[in-house]
N, C-alpha and C positions, 0 to 999 in steps of 0.2 A: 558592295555597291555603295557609291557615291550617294549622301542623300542633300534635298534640299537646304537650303538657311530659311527656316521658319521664320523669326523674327525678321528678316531683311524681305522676305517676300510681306509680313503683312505692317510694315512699316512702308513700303512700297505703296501698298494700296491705302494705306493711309495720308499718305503724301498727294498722289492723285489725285482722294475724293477732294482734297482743300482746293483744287483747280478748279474753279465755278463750281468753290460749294457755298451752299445756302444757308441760313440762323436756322433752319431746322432741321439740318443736316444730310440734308437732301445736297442733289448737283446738279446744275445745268451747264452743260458742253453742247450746246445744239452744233450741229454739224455747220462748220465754215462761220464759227463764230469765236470771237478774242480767245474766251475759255479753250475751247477745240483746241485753236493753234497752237493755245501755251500748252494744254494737254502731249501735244505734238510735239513740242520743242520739247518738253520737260522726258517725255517717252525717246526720244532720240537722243539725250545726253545721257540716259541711264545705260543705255545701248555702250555709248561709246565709251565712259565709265569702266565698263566690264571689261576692255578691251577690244570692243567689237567695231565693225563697220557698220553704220547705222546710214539708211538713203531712205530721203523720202521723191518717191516717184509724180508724176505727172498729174495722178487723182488723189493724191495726198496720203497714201498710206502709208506708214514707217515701218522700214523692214529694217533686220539687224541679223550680224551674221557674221562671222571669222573674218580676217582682212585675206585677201587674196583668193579665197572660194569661189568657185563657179556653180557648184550644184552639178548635179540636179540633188533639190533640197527634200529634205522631209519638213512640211511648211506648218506651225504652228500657233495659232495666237486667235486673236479676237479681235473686236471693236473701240475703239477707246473714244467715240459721242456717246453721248446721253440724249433721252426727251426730256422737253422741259422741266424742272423739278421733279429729275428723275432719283436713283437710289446710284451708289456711288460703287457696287456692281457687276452692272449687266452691262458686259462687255469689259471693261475694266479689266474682272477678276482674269479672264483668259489671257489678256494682251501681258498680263505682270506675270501670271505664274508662267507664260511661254518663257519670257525673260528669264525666269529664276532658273528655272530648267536649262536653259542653254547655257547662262554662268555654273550652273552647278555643272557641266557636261564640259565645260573650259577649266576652271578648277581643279577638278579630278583627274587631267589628262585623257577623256577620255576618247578614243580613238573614231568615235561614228561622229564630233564637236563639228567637224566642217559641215557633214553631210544636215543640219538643221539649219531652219532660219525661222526667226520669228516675224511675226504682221502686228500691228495694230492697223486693222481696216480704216477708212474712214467713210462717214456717212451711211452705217447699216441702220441707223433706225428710221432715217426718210423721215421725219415731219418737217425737214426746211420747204423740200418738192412735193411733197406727197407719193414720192417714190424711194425708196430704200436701195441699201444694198451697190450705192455708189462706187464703192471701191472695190468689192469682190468681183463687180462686173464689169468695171473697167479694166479690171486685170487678166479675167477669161475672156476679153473682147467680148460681150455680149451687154457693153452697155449700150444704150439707144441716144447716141448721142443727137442725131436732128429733133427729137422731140424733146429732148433735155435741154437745147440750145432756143427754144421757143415758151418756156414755162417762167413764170413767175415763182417766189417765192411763198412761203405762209403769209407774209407780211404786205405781198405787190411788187416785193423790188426783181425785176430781171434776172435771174440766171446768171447772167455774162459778171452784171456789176456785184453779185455776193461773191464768184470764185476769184473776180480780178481781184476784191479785198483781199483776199486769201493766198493769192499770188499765184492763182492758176487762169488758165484757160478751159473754156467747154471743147473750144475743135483740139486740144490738146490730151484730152484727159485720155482719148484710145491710146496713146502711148503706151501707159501702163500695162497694154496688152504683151509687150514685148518679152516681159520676163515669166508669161506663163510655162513657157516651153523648159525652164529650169524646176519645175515645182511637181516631182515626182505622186507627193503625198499629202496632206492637208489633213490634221486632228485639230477638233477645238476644246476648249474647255470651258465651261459655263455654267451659272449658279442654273437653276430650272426655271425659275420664275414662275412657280406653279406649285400645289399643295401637295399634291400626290405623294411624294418621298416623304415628306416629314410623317402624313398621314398613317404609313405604310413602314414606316422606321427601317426605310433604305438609304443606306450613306454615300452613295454610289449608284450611280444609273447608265447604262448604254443607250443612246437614242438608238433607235432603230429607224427611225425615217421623220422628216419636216416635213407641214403640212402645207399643202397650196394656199397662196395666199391672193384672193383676187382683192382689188381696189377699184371704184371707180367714183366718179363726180355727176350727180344728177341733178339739173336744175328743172322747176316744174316752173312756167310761165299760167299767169290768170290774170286779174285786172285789178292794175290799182287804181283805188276808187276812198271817197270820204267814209271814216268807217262811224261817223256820228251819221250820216243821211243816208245811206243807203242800206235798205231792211237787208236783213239775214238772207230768206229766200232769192235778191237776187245779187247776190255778192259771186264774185270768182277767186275765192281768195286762196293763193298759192302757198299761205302757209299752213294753211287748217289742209288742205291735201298734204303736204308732206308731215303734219303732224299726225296725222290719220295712220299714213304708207308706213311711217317708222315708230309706230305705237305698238303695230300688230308683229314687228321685227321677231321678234324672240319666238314667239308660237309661231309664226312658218317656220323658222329655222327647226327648233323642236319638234315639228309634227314630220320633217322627213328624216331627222335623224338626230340622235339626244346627241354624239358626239359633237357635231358641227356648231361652230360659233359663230356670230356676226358680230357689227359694230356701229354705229352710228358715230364718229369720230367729232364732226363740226355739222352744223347749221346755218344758216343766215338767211333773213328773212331780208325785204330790200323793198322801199325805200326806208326802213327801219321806221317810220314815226311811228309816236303814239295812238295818232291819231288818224294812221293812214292804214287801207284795206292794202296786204301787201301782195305786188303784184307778179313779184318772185320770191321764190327760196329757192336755196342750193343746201345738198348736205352731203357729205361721204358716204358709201356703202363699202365694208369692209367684211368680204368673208371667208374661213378657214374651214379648212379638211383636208385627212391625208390622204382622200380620194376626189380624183379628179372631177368626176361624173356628181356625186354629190354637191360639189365646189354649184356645177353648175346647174345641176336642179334647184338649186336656193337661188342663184340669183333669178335666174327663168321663172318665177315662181313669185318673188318679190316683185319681177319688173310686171308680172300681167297683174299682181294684185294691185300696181298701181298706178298702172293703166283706167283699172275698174274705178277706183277712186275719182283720179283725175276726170273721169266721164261724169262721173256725181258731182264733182266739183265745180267743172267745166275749165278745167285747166288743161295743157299740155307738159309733157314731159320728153326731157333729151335728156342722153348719159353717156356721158365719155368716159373710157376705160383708162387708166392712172398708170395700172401695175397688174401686171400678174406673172407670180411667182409658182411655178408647177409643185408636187409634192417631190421630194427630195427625199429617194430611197439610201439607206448611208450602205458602206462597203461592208459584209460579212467579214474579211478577213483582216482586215482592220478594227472592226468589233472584236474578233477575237483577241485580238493585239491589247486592247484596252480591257479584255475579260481574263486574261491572263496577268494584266498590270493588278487589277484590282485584289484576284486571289491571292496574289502571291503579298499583298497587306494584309490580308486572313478576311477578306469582303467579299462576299456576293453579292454581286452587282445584280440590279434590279434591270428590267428593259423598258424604255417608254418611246413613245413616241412624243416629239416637240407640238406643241401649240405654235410656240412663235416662232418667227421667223429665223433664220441667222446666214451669216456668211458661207458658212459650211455647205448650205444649200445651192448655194451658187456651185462652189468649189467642187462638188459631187459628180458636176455634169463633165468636168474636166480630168480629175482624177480618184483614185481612190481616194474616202472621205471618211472619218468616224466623229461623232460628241461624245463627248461624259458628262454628266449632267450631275454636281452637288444640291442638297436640298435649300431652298429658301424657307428661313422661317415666316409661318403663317402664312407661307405662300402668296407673299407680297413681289410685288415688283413693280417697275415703272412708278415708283414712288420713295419718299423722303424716306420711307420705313422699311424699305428692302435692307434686308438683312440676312448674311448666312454665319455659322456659330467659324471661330477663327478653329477650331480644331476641325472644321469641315473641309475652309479653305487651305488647310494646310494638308488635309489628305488626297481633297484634289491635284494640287500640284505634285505631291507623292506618288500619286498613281498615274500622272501623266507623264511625267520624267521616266517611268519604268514601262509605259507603253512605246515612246516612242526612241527609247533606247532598241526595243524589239522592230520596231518599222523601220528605223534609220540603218539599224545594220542590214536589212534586205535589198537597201538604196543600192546602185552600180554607180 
């Protein structure tokens, strides 16, 4: 068997991270921004490079794949945004090793070459909308686009005018849906972003299932008023409520279940003075589990504690729901496919389930779906310091070429 080019796949990713990277070595590609695009362009010239047909579709994701191929494909790859001064990565590492994999699958002659294509997604980490997973869901038609077409950015600017920069459309982006009906299979590959494997000294992980991901945006209204004249007892101030409601965050979460995590992502207090009782705040509530029901015992649980607040405060509260993402069981026989890659490197692969989010998730609802998960060191992520050791990411791609060598030959 055919094996990777180690040094071309992590000079690859070294090439990337330089694309909106930062003096400390960190990267920012925020989704539909200059970095992104050149991200894009520069992931599509490598594509063609190899010999491949490289398209970018309607929601901006870059596919690459044999010239004259129709599929149905075994579909491969990852994300290629980042969060702001994020690690150079998460997402990254799967969109370059899918590439290595298919050059190495063209190189060799080998004969399942057409039946593969690779993705770089775009916009799976959602901080431009507060919604993620842009590309994975424009491609299985489950993105929501009337509500995408009415959203602001992080920053205020419209929707319409960040994709028009980008050279897209919002009524446009369903297109992408078209070519689900080619994409037999879906495997990702991905650092973990999480401690567990280094902790546990597994060099190889199979996800077993992504966890639901709910979002939403709450804003508590109270009175703004002078905050040098008007005593404490009769203030309504809507940021001491929400500073209350998201102090006590982590012990609800905890007292219904140690797994479960939250997030308080943003804040903002409004009219922001010094010197002004404020009359609004707004903050994110962000919470994960691989069970749905728990999902929603936290939030239900959060919204009457602060309810209870807001009564003590004498505020009100509204909260509009952003995103939610169900939990995303992955495919048994396709884990075997990647438990089989990983043995036959002399690895026992460890089983975990994902904390965070990924494309995979989507793609699960539509077709058979697997992860493999390499370790990050110190279990960083979403940071300058995200790091996994180059003998790791090179057995990741090693055991992903030999998985989907096994999946692609099942392809008709």
């Amino acid at each position: 068997m055919s094996d990777i080019n180690a040094e071309r796949l992590l000079q690859d990713l070294r090439t990337l991270s330089a694309i909106g990277g930062l003096a400390n070595g960190g990267v920012d590609r925020l989704a539909w921004s200059d970095a992104d695009l050149a991200g894009r362009r520069w992931f599509a010239k490598r594509i063609q490079e190899a010999g491949l047909e490289a398209r970018l579709d309607a929601a901006l994701n870059v596919f690459g794949r044999l010239p004259g191929t129709t599929g149905p494909y075994l579909l491969t790859g990852s994300h290629l945004d980042s969060v702001p001064d994020g690690g150079r990565l998460d997402g990254a590492y799967g969109a370059v090793a899918a590439l290595e994999v298919l050059r190495t699958l063209v190189e060799s002659g080998n004969p399942i070459a057409p039946r593969v294509e690779v993705v770089g997604f775009s916009d799976e980490e959602g901080v431009r909308f507060a919604a993620g997973l842009i590309g994975s869901l424009a491609l299985t038609g489950e993105l929501d686009v009337a509500r995408l077409r009415e959203t602001l950015d992080w920053r205020g600017v419209p929707t319409r005018q960040v994709l028009a920069a980008a050279g897209r459309e919002v009524d446009r982006l369903v297109d992408a849906h078209q070519h689900l009906a080619a994409i037999a299979a879906f495997i990702e590959l991905h650092i973990e972003q999480g401690p567990r494997m280094e902790a546990q000294g597994i060099d190889l992980a199979l996800v077993t299932g992504i966890v639901g991901v709910h979002r939403q945006r709450i804003q508590l209204v109270g009175e703004q008023n002078h905050a040098g004249t008007t005593p404490i007892p009769r203030r309504h101030d809507a940021g001491r409520a929400a500073a209350r409601a998201t102090a006590g965050l982590y012990e609800l979460v905890q007292a219904i279940d140690a797994d479960a995590v939250a997030n308080i992502g943003f804040m903002q207090f409004e009219p922001g003075g010094v010197n002004v009782i404020p009359g609004r705040a707004s903050f994110t509530l962000e919470v994960r589990h691989l069970d749905e029901t728990i999902v929603r015992r936290i939030v239900d649980a959060f919204a009457e504690a602060l309810q209870k607040i807001c009564g003590e405060e004498g505020c009100r509260a509204n909260a509009e729901l952003l995103s939610w993402v169900p939990p995303a069981p992955m495919d048994r026989a396709q884990i075997d496919k990647l438990d089989q890659a990983c043995r036959e490197l002399g690895r026992e692969p460890g089983r975990l389930w994902s904390g965070a989010g990924h494309d995979a998730a989507v793609l699960s609802r539509h077709v058979p779906t697997a992860m493999l998960f390499v370790p990050s060191i110190g279990g960083l992520s979403h940071s300058p310091r995200e790091t996994t050791s180059d003998e790791h990411l090179v057995l990741g791609a090693r055991a992903l070429l030999r998985a989907i060598e096994r999946s692609a030959a099942q392809i008709k």
